[in-house]
TORVEXTI-266457 format. One record per residue (C-alpha): residue number from 1; residue in one letter; x, y, z negated. Coordinates in steps of 0.25 Angstrom, whole numbers, plus 2048, in hexadecimal, padded with zeros to 3 digits. Layout:
- NUM  A  X  Y  Z .
...
END
This chain:
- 1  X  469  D78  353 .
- 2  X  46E  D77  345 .
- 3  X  478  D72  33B .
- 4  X  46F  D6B  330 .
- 5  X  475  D64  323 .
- 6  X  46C  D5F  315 .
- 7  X  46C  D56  309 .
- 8  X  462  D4E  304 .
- 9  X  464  D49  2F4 .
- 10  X  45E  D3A  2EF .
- 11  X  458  D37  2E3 .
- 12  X  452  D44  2DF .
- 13  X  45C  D4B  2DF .
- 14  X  45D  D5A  2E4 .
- 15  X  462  D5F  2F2 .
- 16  X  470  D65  2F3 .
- 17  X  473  D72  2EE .
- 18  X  46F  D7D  2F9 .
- 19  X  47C  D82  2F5 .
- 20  X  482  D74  2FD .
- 21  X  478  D74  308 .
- 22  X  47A  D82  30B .
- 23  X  489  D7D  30E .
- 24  X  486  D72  315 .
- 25  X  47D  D7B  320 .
- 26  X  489  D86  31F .
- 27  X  492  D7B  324 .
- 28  X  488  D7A  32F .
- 29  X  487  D8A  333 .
- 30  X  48E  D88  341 .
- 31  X  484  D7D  346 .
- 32  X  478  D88  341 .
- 33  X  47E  D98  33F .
- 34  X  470  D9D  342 .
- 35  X  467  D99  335 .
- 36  X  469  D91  328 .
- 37  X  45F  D8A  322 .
- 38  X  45D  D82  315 .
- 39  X  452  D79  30C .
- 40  X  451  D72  301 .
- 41  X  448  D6C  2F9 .
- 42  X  449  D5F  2EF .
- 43  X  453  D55  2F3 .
- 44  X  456  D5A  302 .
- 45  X  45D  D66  306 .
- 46  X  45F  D6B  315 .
- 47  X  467  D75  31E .
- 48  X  468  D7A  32B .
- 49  X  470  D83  333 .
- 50  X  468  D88  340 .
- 51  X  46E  D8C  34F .
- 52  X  461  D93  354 .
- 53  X  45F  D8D  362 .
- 54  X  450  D8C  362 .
- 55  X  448  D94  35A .
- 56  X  44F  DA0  356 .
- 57  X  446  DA5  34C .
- 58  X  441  D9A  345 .
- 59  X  444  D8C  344 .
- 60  X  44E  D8E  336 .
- 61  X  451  D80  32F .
- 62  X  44F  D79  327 .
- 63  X  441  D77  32D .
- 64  X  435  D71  326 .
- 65  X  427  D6D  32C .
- 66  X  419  D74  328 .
- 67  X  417  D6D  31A .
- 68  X  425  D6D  315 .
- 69  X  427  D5E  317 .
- 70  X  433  D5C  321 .
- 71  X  43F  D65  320 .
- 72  X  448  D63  32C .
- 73  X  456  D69  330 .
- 74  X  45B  D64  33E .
- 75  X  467  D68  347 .
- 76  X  464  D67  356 .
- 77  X  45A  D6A  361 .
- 78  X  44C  D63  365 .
- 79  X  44B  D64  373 .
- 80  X  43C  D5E  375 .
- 81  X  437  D68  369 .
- 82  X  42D  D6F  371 .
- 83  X  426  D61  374 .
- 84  X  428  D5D  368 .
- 85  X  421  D69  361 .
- 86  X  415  D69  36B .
- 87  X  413  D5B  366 .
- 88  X  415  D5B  359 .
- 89  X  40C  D6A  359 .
- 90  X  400  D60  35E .
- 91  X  402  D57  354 .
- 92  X  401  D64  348 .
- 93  X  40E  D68  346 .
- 94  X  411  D76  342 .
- 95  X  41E  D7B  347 .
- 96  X  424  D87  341 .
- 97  X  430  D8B  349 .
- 98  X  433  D8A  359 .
- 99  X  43F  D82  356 .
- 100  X  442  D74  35C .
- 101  X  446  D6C  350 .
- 102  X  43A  D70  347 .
- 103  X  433  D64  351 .
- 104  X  43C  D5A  349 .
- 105  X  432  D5F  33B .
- 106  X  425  D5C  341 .
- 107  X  42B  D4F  34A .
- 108  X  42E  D49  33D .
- 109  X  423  D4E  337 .
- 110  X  41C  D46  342 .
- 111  X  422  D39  343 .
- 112  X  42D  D39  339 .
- 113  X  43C  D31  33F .
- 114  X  435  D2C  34D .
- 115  X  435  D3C  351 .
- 116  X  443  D3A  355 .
- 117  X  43F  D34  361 .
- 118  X  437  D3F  366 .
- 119  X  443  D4A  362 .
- 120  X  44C  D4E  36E .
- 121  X  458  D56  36A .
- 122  X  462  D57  363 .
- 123  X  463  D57  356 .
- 124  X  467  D55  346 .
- 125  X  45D  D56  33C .
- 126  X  459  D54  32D .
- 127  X  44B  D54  328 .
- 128  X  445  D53  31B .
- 129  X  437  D4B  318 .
- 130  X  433  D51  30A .
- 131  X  426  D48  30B .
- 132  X  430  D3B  30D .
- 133  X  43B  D40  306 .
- 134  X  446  D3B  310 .
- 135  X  44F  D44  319 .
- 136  X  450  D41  328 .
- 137  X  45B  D42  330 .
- 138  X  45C  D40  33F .
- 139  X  466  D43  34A .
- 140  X  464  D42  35B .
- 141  X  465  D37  364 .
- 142  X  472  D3B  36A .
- 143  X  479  D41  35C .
- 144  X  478  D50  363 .
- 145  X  479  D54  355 .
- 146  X  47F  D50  348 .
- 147  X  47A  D4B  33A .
- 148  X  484  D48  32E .
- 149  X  47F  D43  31F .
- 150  X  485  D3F  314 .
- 151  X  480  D34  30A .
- 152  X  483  D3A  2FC .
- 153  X  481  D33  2EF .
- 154  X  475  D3A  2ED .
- 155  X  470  D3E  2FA .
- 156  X  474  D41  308 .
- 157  X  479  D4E  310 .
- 158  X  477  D50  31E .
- 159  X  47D  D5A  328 .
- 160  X  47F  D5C  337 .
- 161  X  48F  D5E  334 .
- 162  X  498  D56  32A .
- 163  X  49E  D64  327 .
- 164  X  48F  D67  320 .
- 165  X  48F  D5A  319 .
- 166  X  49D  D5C  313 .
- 167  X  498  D6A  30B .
- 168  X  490  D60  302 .
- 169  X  499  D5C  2F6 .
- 170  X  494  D4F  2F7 .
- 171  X  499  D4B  304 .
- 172  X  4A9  D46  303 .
- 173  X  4B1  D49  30D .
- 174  X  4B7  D3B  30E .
- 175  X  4BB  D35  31A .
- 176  X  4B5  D29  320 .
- 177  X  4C1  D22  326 .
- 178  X  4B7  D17  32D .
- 179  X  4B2  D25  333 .
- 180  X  4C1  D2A  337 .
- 181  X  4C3  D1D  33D .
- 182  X  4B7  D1E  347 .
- 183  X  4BC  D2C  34A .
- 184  X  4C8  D28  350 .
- 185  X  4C3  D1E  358 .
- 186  X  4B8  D24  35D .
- 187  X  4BD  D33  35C .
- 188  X  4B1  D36  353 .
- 189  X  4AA  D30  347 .
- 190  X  49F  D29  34D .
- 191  X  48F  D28  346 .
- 192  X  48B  D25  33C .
- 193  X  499  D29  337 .
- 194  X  49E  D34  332 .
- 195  X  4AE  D39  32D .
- 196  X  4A9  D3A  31F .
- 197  X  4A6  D2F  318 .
- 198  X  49C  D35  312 .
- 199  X  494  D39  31F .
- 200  X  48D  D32  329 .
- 201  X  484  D37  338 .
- 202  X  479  D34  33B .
- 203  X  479  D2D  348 .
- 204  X  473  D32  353 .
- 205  X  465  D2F  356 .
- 206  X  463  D2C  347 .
- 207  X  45B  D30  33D .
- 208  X  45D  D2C  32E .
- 209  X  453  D2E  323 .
- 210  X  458  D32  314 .
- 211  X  44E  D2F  309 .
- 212  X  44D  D36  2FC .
- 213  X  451  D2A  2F4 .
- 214  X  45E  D29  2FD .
- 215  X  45B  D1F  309 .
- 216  X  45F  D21  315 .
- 217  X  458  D1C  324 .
- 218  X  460  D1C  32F .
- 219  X  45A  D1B  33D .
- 220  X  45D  D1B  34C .
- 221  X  452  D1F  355 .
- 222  X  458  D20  361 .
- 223  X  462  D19  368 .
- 224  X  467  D1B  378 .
- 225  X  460  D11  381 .
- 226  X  46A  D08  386 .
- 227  X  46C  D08  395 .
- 228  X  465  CFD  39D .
- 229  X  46D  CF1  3A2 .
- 230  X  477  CF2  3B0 .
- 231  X  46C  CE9  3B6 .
- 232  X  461  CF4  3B6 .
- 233  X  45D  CF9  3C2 .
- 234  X  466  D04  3C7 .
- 235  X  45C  D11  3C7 .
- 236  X  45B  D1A  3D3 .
- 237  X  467  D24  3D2 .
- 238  X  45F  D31  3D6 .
- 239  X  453  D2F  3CD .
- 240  X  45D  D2B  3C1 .
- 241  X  462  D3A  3C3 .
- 242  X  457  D41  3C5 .
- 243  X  451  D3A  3B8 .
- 244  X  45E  D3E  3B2 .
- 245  X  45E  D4D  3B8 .
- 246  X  451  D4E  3B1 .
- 247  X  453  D4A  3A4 .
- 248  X  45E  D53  3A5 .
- 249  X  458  D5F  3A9 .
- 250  X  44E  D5E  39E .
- 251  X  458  D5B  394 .
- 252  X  460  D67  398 .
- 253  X  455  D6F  398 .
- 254  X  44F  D6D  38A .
- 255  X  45C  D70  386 .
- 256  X  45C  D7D  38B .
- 257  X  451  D81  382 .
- 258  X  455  D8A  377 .
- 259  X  455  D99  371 .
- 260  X  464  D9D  374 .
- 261  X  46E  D9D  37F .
- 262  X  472  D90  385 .
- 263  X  47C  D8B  38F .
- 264  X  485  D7D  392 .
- 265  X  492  D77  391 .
- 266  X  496  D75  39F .
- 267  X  4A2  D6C  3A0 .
- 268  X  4A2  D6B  3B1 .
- 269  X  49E  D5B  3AF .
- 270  X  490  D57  3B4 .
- 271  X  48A  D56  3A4 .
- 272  X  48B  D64  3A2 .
- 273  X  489  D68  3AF .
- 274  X  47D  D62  3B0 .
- 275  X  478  D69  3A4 .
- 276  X  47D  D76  3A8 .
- 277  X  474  D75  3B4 .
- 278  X  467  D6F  3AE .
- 279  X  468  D7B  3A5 .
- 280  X  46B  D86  3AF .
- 281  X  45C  D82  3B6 .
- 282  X  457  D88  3A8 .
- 283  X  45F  D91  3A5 .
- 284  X  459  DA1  3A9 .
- 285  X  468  DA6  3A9 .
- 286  X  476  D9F  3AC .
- 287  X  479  D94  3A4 .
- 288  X  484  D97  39A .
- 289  X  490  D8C  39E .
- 290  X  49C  D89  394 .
- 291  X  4A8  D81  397 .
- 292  X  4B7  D7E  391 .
- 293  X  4C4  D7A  397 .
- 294  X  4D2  D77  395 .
- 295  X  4DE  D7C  399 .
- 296  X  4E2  D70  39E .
- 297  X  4DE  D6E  3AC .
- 298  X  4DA  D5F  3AA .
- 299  X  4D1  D62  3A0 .
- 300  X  4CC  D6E  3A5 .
- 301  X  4BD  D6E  3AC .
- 302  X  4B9  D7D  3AB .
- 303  X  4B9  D7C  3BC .
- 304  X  4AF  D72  3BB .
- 305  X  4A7  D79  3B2 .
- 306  X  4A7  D87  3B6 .
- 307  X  4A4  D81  3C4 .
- 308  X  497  D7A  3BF .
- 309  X  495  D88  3B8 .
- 310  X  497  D90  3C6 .
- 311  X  48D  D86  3CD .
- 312  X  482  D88  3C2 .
- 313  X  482  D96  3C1 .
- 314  X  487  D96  3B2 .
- 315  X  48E  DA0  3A8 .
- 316  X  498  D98  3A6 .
- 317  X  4A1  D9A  399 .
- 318  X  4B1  D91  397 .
- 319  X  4BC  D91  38E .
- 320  X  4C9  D89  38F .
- 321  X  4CD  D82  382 .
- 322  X  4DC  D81  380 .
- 323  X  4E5  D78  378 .
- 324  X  4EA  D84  36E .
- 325  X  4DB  D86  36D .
- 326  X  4D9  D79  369 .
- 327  X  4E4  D79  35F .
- 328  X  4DA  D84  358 .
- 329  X  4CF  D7F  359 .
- 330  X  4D1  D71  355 .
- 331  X  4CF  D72  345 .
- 332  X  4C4  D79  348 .
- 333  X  4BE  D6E  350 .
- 334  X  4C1  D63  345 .
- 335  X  4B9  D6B  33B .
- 336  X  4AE  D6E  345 .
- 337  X  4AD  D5E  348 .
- 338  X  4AB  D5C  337 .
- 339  X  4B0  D4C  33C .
- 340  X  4BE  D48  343 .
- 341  X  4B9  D4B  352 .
- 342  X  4C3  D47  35E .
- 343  X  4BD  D4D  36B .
- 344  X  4C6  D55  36E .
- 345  X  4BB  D5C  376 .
- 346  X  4B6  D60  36A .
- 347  X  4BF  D6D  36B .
- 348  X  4B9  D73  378 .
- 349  X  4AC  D6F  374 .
- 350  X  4AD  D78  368 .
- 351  X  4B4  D84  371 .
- 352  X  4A8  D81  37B .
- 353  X  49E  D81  372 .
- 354  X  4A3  D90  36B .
- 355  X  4A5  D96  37A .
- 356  X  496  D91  37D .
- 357  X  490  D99  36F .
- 358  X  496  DA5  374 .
- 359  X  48B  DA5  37D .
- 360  X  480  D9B  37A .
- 361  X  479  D93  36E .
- 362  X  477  D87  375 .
- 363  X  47D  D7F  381 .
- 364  X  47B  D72  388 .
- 365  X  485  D67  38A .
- 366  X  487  D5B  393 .
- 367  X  489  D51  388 .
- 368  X  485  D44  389 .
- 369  X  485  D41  397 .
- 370  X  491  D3B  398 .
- 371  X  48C  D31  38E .
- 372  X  47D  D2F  393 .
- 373  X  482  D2D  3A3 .
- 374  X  490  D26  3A2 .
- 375  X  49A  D32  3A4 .
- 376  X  4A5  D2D  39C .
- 377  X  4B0  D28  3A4 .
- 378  X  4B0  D1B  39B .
- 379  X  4A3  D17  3A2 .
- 380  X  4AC  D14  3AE .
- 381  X  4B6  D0E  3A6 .
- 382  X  4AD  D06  3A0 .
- 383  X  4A9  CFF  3B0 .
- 384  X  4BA  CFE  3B3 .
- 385  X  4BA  CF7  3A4 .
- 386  X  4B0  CEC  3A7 .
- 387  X  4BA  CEB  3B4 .
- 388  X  4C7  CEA  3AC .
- 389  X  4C0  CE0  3A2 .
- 390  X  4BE  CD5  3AD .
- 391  X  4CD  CD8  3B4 .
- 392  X  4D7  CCC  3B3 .
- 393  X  4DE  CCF  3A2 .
- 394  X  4ED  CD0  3A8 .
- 395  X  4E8  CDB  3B2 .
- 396  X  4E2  CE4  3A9 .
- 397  X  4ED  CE1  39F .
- 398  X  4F7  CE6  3AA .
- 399  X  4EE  CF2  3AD .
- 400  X  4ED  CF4  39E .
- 401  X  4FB  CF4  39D .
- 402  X  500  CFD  3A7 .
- 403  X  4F7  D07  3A1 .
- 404  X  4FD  D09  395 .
- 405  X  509  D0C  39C .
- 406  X  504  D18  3A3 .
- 407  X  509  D26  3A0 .
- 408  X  500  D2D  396 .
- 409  X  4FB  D3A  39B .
- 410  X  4F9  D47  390 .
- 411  X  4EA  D48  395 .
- 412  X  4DD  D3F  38C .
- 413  X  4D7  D3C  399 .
- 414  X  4E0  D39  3A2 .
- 415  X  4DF  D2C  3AC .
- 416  X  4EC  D24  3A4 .
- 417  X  4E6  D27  395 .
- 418  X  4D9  D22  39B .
- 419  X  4DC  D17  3A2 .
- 420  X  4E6  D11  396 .
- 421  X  4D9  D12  38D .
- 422  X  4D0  D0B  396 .
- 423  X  4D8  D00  399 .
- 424  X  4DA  CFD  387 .
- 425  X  4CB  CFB  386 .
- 426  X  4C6  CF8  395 .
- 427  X  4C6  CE8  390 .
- 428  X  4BE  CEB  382 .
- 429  X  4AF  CEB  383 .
- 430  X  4A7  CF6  388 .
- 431  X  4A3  CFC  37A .
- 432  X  4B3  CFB  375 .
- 433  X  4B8  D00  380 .
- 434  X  4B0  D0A  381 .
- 435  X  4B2  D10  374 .
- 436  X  4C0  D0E  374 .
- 437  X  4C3  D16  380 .
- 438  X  4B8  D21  379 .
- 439  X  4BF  D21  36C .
- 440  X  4CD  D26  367 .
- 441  X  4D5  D1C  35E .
- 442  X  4D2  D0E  360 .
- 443  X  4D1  D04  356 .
- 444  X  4E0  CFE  359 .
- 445  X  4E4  D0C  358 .
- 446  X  4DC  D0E  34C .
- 447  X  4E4  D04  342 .
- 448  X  4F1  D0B  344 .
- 449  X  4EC  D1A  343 .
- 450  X  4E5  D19  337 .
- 451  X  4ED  D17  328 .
- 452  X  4EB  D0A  323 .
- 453  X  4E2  D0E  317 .
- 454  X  4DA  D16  31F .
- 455  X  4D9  D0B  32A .
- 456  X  4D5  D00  31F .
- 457  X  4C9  D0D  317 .
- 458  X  4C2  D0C  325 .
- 459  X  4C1  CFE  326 .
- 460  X  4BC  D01  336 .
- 461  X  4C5  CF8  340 .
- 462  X  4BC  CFA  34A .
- 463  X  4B5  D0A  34C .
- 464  X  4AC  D07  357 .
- 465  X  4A4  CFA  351 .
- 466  X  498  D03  34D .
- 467  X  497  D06  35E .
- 468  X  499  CFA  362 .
- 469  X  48D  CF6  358 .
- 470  X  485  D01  35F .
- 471  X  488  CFC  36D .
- 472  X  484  CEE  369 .
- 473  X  477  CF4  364 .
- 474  X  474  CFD  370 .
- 475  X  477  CF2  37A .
- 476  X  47D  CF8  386 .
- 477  X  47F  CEE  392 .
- 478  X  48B  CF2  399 .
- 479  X  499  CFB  396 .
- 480  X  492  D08  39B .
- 481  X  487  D06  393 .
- 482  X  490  D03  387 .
- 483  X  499  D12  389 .
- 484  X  48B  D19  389 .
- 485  X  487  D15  37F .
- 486  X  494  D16  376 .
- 487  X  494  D23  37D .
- 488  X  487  D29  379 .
- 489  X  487  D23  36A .
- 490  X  496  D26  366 .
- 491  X  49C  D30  36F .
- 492  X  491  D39  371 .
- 493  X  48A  D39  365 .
- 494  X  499  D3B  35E .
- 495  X  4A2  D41  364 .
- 496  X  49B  D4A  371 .
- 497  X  48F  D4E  367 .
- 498  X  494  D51  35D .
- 499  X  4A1  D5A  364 .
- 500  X  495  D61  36C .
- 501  X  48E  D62  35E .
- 502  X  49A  D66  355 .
- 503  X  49F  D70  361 .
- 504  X  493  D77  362 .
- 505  X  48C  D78  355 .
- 506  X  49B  D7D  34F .
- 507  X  497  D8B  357 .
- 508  X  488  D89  357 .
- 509  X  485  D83  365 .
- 510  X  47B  D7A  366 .
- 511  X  47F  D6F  371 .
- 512  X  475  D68  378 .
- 513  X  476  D5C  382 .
- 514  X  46C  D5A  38C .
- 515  X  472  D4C  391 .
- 516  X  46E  D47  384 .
- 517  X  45F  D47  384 .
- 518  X  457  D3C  382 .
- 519  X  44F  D39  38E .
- 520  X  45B  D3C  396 .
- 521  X  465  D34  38E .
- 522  X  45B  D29  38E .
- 523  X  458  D29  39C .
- 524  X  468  D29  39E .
- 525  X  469  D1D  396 .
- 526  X  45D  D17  39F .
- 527  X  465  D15  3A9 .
- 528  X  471  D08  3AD .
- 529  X  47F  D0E  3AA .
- 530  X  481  D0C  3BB .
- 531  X  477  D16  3BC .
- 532  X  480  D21  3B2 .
- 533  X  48D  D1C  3B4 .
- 534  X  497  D1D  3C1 .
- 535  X  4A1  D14  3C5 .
- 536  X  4AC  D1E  3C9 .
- 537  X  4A2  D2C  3C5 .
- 538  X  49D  D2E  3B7 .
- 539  X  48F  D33  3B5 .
- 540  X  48A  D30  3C5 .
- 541  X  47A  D32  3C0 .
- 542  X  47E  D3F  3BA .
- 543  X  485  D44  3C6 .
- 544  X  478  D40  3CF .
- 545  X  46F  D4A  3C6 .
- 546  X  479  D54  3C7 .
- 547  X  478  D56  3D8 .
- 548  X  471  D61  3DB .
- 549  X  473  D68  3CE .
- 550  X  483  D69  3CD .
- 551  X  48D  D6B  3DA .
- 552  X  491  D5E  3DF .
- 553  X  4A1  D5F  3DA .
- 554  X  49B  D5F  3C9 .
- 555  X  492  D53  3CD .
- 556  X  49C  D4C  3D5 .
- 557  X  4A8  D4F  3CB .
- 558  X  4B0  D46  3C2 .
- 559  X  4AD  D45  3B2 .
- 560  X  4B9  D4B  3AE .
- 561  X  4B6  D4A  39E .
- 562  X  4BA  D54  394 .
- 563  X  4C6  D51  390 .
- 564  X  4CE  D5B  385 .
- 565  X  4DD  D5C  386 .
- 566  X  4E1  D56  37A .
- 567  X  4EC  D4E  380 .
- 568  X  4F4  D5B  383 .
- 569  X  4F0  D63  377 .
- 570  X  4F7  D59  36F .
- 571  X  502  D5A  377 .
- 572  X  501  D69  376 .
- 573  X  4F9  D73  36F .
- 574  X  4F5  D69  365 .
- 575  X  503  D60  363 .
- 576  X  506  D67  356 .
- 577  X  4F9  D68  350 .
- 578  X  4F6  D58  354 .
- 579  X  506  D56  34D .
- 580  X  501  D5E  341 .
- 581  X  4F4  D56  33E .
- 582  X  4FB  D48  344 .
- 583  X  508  D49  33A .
- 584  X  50C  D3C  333 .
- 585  X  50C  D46  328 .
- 586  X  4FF  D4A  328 .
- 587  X  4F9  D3C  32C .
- 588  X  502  D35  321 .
- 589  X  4FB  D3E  318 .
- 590  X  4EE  D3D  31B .
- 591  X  4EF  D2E  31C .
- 592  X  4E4  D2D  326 .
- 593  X  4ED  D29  334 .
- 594  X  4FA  D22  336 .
- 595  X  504  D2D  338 .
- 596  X  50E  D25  33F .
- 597  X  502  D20  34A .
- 598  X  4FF  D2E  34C .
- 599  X  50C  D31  34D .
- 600  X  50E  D28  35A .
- 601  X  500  D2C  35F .
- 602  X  505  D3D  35E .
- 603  X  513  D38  363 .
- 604  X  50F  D30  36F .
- 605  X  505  D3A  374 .
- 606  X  50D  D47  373 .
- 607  X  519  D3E  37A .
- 608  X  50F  D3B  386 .
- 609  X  510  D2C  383 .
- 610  X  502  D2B  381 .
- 611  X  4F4  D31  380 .
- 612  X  4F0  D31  373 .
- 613  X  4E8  D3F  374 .
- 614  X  4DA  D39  370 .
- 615  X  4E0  D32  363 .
- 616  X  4E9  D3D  35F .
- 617  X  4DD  D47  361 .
- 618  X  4D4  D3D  35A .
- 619  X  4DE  D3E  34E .
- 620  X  4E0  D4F  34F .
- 621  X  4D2  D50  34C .
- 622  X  4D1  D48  340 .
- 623  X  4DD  D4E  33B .
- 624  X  4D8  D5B  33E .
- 625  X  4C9  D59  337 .
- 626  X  4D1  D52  32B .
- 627  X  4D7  D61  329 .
- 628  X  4CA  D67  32A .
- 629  X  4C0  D5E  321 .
- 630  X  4CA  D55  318 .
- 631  X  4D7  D5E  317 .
- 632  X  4E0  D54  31B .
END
């Protein structure tokens, strides 16, 4: 696990100064306290900070292969590296180190770009090709981990943080308002974009060539299969979960695999749970457990937690995250993010992820589950939608209607806040809808928050067209298929990956997501939506592998969701920091939002009129990353 960052200079020209690469892999020191490491030669230059989870003694980056060819720096672990060195060993390969990523040398070595499909892990990485004289980068199916760059007038930087990229004098801090436009809507700035003008990510399951001369080759070589059609047979149930329970258990297991002390992130839902018990029938001691609540009893799951913990047998860790504490801690999360960010579950993640680093190096996570076996409640929102479509237009008007009326409730995830934004978008189509009831702002709202001149710079009426293009390429059959889809590519690869990512790496924890390898997220997506999703129950395929390995009331218990209470905060600990930041004043000055929509947005909420806790957060942690990275 690492933070990595380089440049490469066209035309002839010489690398960067160490002096400014040296910078750049400073800016990185939290993803990599262990070891530094830095080489350059002719028009490349590379640098890597190194978390030691495999290989304590050697494995120092940069790495090169035996004749001084390819020079790689990569962030991330190789699961199937043992494999992979036995086979590549036959083959002549001379490995120096025990590490897991010095296979990415000798598979590219081997088979140049097409050794991506034989790579399982997670991972980041830049390599140089002194023969070819190109750079190569690459980045994991899933997006597990990062990769910024920056096109320069006479080359291009890399880095696995845009904090990194911003320590090169070249790199202008201007403000993409296309960008900013996107992160309202969506609530993060979705790939290939970036908040910088001058940056861009490179999307997951990508790779993109750079050669000396300045051209650029980019390239998907992967994409998730798309779920068969509703007419497919319907597969037996029971050997669904114990092809499942399989691929699970081996996924946890590999990922148990390292040289340092290890635990999970146990939540009390099924994901984690699950997790927590696979890795217990590996682990010679108790597995170390952590959780984080709330004060507020709604919110709360530390019961359900610590019960899982009592039933597995683990040393189980908790801390309780209030709303003063999060009036601290939320600059520091803006500048952690390096991007506008507006999970709120960003804030516990970062608390979780110090509390765990007291204890362990490296933990597992339950991340992507709900997004591989249809555990968002919007999977059944979607089936009522397709219902509502077809009713009689003056009943669901009427039913429309009366639902605005209803009183708003303080609390994000309450029944009358969610019903109100069902029923907007239940009559769009499945992509729209979906996407909407994802995101923050819509594009109505859009028009009237943003200044005019900064509305008319973006030239972006509609945020989510690049989606809808990608679902139209994918080709999903059905609304289900649709919402996983969006689910997998969007809000997992840039809003729950990058938090468990950010968080993690801010205190040197490497996160690792067992739900999110290969041959079980392909065997997932194998399968009809009927057989993943429930009618009235999310995740019912899940609940059946999890009999006989966690008590019947975790199995059988409702997703509850981890919600944050924004929605009070605002109304509490954070009403004078949100009227600070929010101030006509302020926003006049900046420009940027309309202060007298704001105004009624703040007013409104904090009056209990209505819940506007999502778009005024979404709004507090722009304001608060606009101190932090452009002074405003």
């Amino acid at each position: 696990m690492c933070g990595i960052a380089g440049s490469l200079t066209f035309d002839g020209r010489s690398h960067a100064p160490p002096a400014v690469l040296e910078a750049m892999g400073q800016a990185l020191a939290h993803r990599g306290p262990d070891e530094c490491g830095l080489w350059s030669e002719g028009p490349v230059g590379l640098v890597a900070r190194r978390l030691r989870i495999v290989d304590l003694v050697t494995g120092q980056q940069p790495l090169a292969d035996r004749d001084g060819r390819f020079h790689l720096v990569a962030n991330g672990e190789i699961y199937n590296a043992a494999a992979l060195r036995d086979d590549l060993g036959a083959r002549g390969h001379v490995f120096a180190t025990r590490t897991d990523i010095e296979v990415l040398v000798h598979a590219y070595a081997e088979q140049g770009p097409e050794c991506l499909d034989r790579i399982e892990g997670m991972f980041a990485f830049a390599l140089w090709d002194q023969q070819r004289r190109c750079l190569f980068l690459a980045r994991d199916r899933f997006g597990e981990k990062p990769l910024y760059y920056a096109r320069l007038p006479h080359g291009l930087v890399f880095a696995s943080e845009p904090k990194a990229l911003l320590v090169h004098p070249q790199v202008s801090r201007e403000l993409d308002w296309a960008a900013l436009v996107r992160y309202l809507a969506y609530g993060y700035v979705p790939w290939p974009h970036a908040i910088f003008r001058a940056m861009r990510k490179l999307p997951p399951a990508h790779w993109l060539r750079v050669d000396e001369d300045g051209t650029e080759t980019l390239h998907c070589y992967w994409t998730p299969p798309c779920p068969p059609a509703a007419a497919t047979p319907r597969p037996d149930a029971e050997e669904v979960a114990d092809g499942l329970l399989a691929r699970l258990r081996a996924a946890v297991h590999s990922r148990t695999i390292c040289d340092v002390p290890w635990g999970t992130f146990l939540s009390g839902g099924i994901d984690s749970s699950l997790v927590t018990a696979l890795a217990a029938e590996v682990s010679p001691a108790p597995v170390k457990t952590f959780a984080i609540g709330f004060e507020q009893p709604s919110y709360d799951e530390r019961a359900h937690a610590a019960a899982v913990a009592r039933a597995l047998g683990t040393e189980h860790h908790e801390l309780v995250l209030t709303g003063a504490r999060a009036r601290t801690l939320l600059p520091e999360v803006a500048r952690i993010f390096d991007e506008p960010f507006a999970d709120a579950s960003s804030l516990p993640a970062v608390l979780l992820s110090r509390l765990a680093r007291e204890q362990v190096t490296v933990v597992l996570s339950g991340d992507g589950g709900d997004e591989l076996l249809c555990g968002y409640p919007t999977q059944t929102a979607h089936l009522a939608a397709e219902f509502y479509r077809h009713l009689p237009r003056w009943l669901s008007r009427g039913i429309a209607a009366a639902a605005e009326h209803l009183p708003a409730s303080s609390a994000y995830l309450s029944w009358d806040f969610a019903l109100r934004r069902f029923l907007r978008d239940a009559s769009r189509p499945a992509a729209a809808r979906h996407l909407r009831w994802m995101g923050h702002f819509n594009a109505e709202m859009l028009s009237g928050l943003l200044a005019p001149a900064v509305w008319r710079e973006a030239r972006l009426r509609d945020p989510y067209a690049e989606a809808y293009g990608w679902v139209e390429k994918w080709g999903p059959r059905n609304a289900s298929d649709v919402a996983t889809g969006l689910d997998l590519l969007f809000y997992l690869a840039e809003d729950n990956l990058v938090q468990a990512d950010r968080a993690s790496m801010s205190t040197g924890l490497e996160v690792r997501a067992p739900f999110l390898d290969r041959a079980l997220a392909e065997y997932a997506l194998s399968l009809p939506a009927a057989s993943r999703r429930g009618w009235w129950q999310t995740k019912p395929l899940l609940r059946r592998v999890a009999r006989g390995l966690l008590p019947a009331s975790v199995a059988r218990r409702p997703k509850h969701g981890f919600g944050v209470p924004t929605g009070a905060w605002l109304r509490g600990e954070l009403r004078a920091l949100a009227g600070d930041l929010l101030a006509c004043e302020r926003l006049r000055r900046q420009g940027i939002f309309d202060p007298t929509y704001v105004s009624l947005l703040l007013r409104r909420h904090l009056d209990g009129l209505v819940n506007y806790a999502k778009e005024l957060w979404t709004l507090l942690m722009f304001q608060l990353w606009a101190m932090a990275y452009l002074g405003l």
